[in-house]
PyMOL CGO cylinders between C-alpha atoms (Angstrom):
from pymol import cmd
from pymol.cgo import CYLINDER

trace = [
    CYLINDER, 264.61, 133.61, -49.68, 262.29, 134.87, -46.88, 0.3, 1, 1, 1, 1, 1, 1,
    CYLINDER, 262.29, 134.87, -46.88, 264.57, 137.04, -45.24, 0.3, 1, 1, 1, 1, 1, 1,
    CYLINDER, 264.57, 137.04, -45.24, 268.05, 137.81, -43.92, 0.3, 1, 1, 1, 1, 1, 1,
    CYLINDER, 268.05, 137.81, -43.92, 269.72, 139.33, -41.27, 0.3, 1, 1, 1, 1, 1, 1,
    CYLINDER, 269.72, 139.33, -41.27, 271.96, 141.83, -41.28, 0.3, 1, 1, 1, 1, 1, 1,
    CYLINDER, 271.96, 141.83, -41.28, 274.83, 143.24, -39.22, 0.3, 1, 1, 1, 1, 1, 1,
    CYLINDER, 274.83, 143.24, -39.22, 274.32, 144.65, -36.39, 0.3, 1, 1, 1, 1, 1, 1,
    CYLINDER, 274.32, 144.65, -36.39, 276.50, 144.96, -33.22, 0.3, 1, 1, 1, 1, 1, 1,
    CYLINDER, 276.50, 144.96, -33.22, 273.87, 144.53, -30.27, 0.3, 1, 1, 1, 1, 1, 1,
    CYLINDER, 273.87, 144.53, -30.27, 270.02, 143.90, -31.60, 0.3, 1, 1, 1, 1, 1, 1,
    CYLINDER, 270.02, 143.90, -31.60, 268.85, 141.79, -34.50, 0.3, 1, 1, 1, 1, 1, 1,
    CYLINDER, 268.85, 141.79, -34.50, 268.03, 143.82, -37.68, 0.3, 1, 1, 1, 1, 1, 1,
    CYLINDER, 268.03, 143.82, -37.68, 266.41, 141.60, -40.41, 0.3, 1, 1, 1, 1, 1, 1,
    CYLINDER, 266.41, 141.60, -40.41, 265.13, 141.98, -44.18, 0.3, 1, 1, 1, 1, 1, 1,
    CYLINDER, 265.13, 141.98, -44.18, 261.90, 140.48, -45.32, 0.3, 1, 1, 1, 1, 1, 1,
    CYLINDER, 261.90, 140.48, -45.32, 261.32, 139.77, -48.68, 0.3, 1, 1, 1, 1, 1, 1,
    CYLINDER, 261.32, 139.77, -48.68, 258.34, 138.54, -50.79, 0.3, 1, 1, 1, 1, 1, 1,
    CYLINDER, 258.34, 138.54, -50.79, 256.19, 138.86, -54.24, 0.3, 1, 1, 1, 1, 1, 1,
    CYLINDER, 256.19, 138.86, -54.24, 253.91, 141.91, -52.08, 0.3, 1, 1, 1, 1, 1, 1,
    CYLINDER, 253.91, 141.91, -52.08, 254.01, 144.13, -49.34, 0.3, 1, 1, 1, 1, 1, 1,
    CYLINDER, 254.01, 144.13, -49.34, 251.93, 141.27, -47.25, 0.3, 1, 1, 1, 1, 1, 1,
    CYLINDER, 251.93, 141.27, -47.25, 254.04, 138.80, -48.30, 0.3, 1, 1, 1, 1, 1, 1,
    CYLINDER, 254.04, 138.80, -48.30, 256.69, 140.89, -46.69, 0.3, 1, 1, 1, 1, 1, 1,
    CYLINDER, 256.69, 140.89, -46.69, 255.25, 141.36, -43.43, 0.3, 1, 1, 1, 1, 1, 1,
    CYLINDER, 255.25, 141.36, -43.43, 254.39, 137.77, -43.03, 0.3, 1, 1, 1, 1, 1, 1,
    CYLINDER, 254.39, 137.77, -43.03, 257.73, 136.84, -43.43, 0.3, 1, 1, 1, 1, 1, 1,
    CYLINDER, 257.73, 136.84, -43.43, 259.08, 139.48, -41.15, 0.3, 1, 1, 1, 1, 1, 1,
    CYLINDER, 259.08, 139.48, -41.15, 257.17, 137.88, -38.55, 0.3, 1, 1, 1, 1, 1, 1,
    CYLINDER, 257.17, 137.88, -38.55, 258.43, 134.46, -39.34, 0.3, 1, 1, 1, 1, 1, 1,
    CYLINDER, 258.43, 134.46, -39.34, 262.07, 136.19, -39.63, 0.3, 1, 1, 1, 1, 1, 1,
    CYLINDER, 262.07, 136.19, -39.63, 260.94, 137.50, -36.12, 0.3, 1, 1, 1, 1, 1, 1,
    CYLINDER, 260.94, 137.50, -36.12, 259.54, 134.10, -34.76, 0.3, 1, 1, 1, 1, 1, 1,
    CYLINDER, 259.54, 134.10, -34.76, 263.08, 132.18, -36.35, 0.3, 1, 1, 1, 1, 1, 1,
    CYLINDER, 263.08, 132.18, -36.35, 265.61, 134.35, -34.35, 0.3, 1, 1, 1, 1, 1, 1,
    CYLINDER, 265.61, 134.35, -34.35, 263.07, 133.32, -30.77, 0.3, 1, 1, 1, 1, 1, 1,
    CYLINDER, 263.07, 133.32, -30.77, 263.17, 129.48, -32.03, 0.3, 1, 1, 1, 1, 1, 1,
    CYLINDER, 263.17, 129.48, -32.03, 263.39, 127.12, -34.74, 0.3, 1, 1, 1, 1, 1, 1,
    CYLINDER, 263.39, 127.12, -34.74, 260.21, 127.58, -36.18, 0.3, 1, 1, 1, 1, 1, 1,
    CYLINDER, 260.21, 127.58, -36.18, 260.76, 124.88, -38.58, 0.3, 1, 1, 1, 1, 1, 1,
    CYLINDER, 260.76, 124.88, -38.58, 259.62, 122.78, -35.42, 0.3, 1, 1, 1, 1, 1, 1,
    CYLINDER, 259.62, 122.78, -35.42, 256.47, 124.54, -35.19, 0.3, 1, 1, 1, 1, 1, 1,
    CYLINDER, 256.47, 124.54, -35.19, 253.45, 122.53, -36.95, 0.3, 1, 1, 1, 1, 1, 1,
    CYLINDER, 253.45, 122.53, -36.95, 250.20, 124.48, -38.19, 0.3, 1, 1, 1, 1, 1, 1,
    CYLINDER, 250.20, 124.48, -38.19, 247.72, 122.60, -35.29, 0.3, 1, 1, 1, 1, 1, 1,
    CYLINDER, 247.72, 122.60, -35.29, 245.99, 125.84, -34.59, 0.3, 1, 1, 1, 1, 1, 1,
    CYLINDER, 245.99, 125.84, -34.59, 244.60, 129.12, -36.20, 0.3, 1, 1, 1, 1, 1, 1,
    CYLINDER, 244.60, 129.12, -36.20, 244.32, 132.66, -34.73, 0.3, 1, 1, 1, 1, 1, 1,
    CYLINDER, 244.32, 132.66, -34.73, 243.01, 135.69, -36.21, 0.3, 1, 1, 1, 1, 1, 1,
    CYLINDER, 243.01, 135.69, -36.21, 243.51, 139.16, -34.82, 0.3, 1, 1, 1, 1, 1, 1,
    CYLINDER, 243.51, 139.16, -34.82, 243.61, 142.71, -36.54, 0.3, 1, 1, 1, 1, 1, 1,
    CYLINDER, 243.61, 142.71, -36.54, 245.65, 146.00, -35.49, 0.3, 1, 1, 1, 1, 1, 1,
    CYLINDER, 245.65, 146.00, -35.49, 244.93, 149.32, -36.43, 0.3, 1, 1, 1, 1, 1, 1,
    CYLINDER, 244.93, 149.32, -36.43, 247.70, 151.76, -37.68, 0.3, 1, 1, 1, 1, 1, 1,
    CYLINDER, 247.70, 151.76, -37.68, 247.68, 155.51, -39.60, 0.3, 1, 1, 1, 1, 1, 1,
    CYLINDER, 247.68, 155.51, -39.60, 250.57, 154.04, -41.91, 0.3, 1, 1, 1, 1, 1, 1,
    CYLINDER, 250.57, 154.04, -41.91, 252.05, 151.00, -42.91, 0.3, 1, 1, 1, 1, 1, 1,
    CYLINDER, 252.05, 151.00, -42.91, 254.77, 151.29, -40.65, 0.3, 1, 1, 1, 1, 1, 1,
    CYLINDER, 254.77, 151.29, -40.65, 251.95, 151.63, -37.44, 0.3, 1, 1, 1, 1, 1, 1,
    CYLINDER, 251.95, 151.63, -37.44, 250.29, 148.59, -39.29, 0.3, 1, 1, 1, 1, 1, 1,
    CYLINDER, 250.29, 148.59, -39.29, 254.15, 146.77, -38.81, 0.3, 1, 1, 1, 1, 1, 1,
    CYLINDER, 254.15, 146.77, -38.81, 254.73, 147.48, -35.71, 0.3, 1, 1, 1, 1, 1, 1,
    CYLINDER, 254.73, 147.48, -35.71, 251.54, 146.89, -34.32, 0.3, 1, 1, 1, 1, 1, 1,
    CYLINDER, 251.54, 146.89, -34.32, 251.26, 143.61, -36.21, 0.3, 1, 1, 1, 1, 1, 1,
    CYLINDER, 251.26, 143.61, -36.21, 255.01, 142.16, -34.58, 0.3, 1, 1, 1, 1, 1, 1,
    CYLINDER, 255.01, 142.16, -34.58, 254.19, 143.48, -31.25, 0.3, 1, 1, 1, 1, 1, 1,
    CYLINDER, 254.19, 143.48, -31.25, 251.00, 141.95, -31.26, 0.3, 1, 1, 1, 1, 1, 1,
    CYLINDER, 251.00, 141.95, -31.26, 252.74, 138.34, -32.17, 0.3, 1, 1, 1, 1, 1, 1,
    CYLINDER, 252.74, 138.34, -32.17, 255.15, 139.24, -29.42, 0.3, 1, 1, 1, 1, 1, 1,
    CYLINDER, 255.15, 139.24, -29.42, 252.53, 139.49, -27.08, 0.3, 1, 1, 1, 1, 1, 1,
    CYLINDER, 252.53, 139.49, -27.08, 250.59, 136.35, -28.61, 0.3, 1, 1, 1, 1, 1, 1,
    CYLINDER, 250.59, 136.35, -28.61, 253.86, 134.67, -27.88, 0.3, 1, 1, 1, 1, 1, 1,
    CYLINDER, 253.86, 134.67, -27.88, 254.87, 135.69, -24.56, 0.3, 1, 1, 1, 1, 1, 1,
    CYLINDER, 254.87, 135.69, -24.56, 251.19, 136.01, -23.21, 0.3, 1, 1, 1, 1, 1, 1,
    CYLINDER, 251.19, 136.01, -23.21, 249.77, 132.91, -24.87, 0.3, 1, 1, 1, 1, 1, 1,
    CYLINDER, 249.77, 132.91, -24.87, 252.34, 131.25, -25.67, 0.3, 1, 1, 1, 1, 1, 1,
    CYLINDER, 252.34, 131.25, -25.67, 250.98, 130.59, -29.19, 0.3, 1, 1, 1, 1, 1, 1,
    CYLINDER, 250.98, 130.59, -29.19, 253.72, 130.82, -31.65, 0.3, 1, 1, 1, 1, 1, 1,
    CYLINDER, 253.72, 130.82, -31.65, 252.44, 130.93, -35.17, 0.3, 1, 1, 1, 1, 1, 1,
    CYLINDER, 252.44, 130.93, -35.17, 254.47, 129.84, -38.41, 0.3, 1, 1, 1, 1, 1, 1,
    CYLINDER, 254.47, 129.84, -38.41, 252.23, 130.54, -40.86, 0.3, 1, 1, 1, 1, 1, 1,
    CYLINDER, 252.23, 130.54, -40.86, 250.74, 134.18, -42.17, 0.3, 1, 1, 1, 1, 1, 1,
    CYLINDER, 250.74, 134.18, -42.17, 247.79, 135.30, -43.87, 0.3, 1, 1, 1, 1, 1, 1,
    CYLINDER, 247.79, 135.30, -43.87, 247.43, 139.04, -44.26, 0.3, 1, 1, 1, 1, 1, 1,
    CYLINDER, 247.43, 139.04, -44.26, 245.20, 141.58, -45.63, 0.3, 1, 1, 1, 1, 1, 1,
    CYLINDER, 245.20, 141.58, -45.63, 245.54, 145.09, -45.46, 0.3, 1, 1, 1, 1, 1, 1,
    CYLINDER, 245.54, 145.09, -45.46, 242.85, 147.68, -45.73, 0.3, 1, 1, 1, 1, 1, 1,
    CYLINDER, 242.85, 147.68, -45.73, 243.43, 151.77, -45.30, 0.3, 1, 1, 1, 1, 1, 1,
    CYLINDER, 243.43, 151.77, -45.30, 243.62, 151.60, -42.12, 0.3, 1, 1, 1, 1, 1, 1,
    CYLINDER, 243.62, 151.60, -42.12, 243.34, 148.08, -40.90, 0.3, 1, 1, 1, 1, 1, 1,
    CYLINDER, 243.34, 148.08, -40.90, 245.94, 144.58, -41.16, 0.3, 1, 1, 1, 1, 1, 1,
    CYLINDER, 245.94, 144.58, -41.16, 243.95, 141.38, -39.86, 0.3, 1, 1, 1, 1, 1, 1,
    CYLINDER, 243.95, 141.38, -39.86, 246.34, 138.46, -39.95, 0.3, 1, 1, 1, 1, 1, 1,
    CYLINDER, 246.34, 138.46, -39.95, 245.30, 134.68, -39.79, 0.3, 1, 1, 1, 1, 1, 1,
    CYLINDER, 245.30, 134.68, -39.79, 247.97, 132.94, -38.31, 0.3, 1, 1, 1, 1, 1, 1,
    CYLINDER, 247.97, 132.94, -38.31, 248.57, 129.13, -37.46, 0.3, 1, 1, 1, 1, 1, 1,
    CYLINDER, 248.57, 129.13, -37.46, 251.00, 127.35, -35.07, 0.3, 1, 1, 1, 1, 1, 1,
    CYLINDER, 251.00, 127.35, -35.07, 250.41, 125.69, -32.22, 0.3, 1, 1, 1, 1, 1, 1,
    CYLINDER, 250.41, 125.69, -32.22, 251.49, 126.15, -28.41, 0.3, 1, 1, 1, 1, 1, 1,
    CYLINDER, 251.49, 126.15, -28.41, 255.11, 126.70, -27.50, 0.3, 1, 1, 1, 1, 1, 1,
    CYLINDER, 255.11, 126.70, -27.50, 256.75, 123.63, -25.90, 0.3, 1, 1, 1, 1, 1, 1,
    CYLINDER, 256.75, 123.63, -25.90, 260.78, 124.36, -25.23, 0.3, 1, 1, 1, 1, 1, 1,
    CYLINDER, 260.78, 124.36, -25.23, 261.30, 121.17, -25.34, 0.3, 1, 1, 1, 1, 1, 1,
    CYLINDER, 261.30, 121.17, -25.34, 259.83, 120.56, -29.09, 0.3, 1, 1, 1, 1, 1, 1,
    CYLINDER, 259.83, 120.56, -29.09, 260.99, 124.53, -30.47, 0.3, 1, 1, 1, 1, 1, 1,
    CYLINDER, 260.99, 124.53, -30.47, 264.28, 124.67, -29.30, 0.3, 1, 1, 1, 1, 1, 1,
    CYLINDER, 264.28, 124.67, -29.30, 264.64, 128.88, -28.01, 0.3, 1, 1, 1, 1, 1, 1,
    CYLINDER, 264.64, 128.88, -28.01, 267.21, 130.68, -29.01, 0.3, 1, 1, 1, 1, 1, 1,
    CYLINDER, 267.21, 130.68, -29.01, 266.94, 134.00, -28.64, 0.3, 1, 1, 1, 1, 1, 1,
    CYLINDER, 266.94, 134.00, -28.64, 264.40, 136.59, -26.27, 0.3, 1, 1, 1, 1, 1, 1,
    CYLINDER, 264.40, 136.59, -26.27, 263.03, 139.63, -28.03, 0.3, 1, 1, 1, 1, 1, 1,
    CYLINDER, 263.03, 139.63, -28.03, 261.96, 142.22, -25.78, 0.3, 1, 1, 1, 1, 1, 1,
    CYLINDER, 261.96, 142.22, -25.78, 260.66, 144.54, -28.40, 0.3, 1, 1, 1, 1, 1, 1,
    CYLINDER, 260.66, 144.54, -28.40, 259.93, 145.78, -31.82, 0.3, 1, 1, 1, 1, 1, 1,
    CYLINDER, 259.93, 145.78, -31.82, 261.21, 149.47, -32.77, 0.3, 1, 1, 1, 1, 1, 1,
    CYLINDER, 261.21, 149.47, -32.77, 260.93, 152.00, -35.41, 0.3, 1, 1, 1, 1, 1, 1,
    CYLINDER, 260.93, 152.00, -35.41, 264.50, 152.24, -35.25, 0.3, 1, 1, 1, 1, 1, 1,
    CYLINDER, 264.50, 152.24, -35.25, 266.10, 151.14, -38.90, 0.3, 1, 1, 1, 1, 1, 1,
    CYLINDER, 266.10, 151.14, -38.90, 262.21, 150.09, -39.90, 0.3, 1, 1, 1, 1, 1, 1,
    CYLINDER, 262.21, 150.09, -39.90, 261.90, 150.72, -43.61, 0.3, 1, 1, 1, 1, 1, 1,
    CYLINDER, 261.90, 150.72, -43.61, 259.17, 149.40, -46.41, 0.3, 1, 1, 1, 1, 1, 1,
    CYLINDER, 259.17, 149.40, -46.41, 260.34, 149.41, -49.63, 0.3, 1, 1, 1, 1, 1, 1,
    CYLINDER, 260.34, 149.41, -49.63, 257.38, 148.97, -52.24, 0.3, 1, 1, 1, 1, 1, 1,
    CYLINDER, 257.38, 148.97, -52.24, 259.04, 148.68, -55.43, 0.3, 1, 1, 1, 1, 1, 1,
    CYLINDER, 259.04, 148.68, -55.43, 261.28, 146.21, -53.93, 0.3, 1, 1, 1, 1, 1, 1,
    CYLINDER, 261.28, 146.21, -53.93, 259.04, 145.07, -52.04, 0.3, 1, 1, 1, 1, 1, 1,
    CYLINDER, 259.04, 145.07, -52.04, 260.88, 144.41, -48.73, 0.3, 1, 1, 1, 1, 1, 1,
    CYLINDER, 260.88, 144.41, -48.73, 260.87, 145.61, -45.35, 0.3, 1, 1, 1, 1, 1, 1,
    CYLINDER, 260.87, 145.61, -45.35, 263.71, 146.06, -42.66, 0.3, 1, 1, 1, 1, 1, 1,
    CYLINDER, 263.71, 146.06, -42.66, 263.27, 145.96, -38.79, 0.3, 1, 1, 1, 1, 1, 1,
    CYLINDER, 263.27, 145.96, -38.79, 264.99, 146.02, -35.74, 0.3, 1, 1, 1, 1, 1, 1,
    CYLINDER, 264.99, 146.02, -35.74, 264.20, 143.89, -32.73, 0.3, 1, 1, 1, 1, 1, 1,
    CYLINDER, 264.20, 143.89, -32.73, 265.94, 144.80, -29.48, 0.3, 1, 1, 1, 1, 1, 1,
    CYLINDER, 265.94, 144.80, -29.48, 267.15, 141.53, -27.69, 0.3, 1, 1, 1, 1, 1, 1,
]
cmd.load_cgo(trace, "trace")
């Protein structure tokens, strides 16, 4: 299981899991990228690589989401697949997908934002929890 979401009453809070840490985060973005559309619809036509900086691994998260948030609303590049290193105080991600098409992705549901409200990374786990406001 990549992830699952939990109750809550007005935002989406999900749980990534996975075998490590970047593992985790890759599948919080594609538990991220699932509640927008149905990105079992999105094919792996195109690769994009981009790094954010962060003091923490929580920084590194929520730069990271936002980032695909903005890749998604700004370039409307919607990526399905994750590749992630992390370094002290760097995560670059390779990512493929291809261009958003409504018609082909089916929307569901708008994100406005990633928070540190709720966010937790669990190590020993590993998993990590995060709240999107919607």
């Amino acid at each position: 299981m990549r992830y699952e979401r939990l109750e809550h009453t007005a935002d989406v809070l999900i749980k990534a899991f996975g075998n490590s840490i970047e593992e985790c985060f890759g599948n919080a973005a594609y538990a991220m990228l699932d509640t927008v559309l149905d990105i079992s619809t999105v094919e792996s036509l195109e690769t994009v690589c981009f790094s954010v900086d962060g003091d923490n691994l929580y920084d590194k998260l929520y730069n990271f989401l936002s980032e695909l948030l903005y890749l998604f609303d700004a370039e409307h590049f919607v990526p399905a697949e994750f590749n992630i290193s992390l370094s002290q105080n760097t995560l670059r991600c390779e990512s493929k997908g291809e261009r958003y098409n409504p018609l082909k992705h089916d929307p569901k549901t708008e994100i406005k934002a990633v928070t540190y409200h709720k966010m937790n990374i669990d190590l020993d786990e590993p998993s990590i929890t995060v709240l999107f406001d919607v």
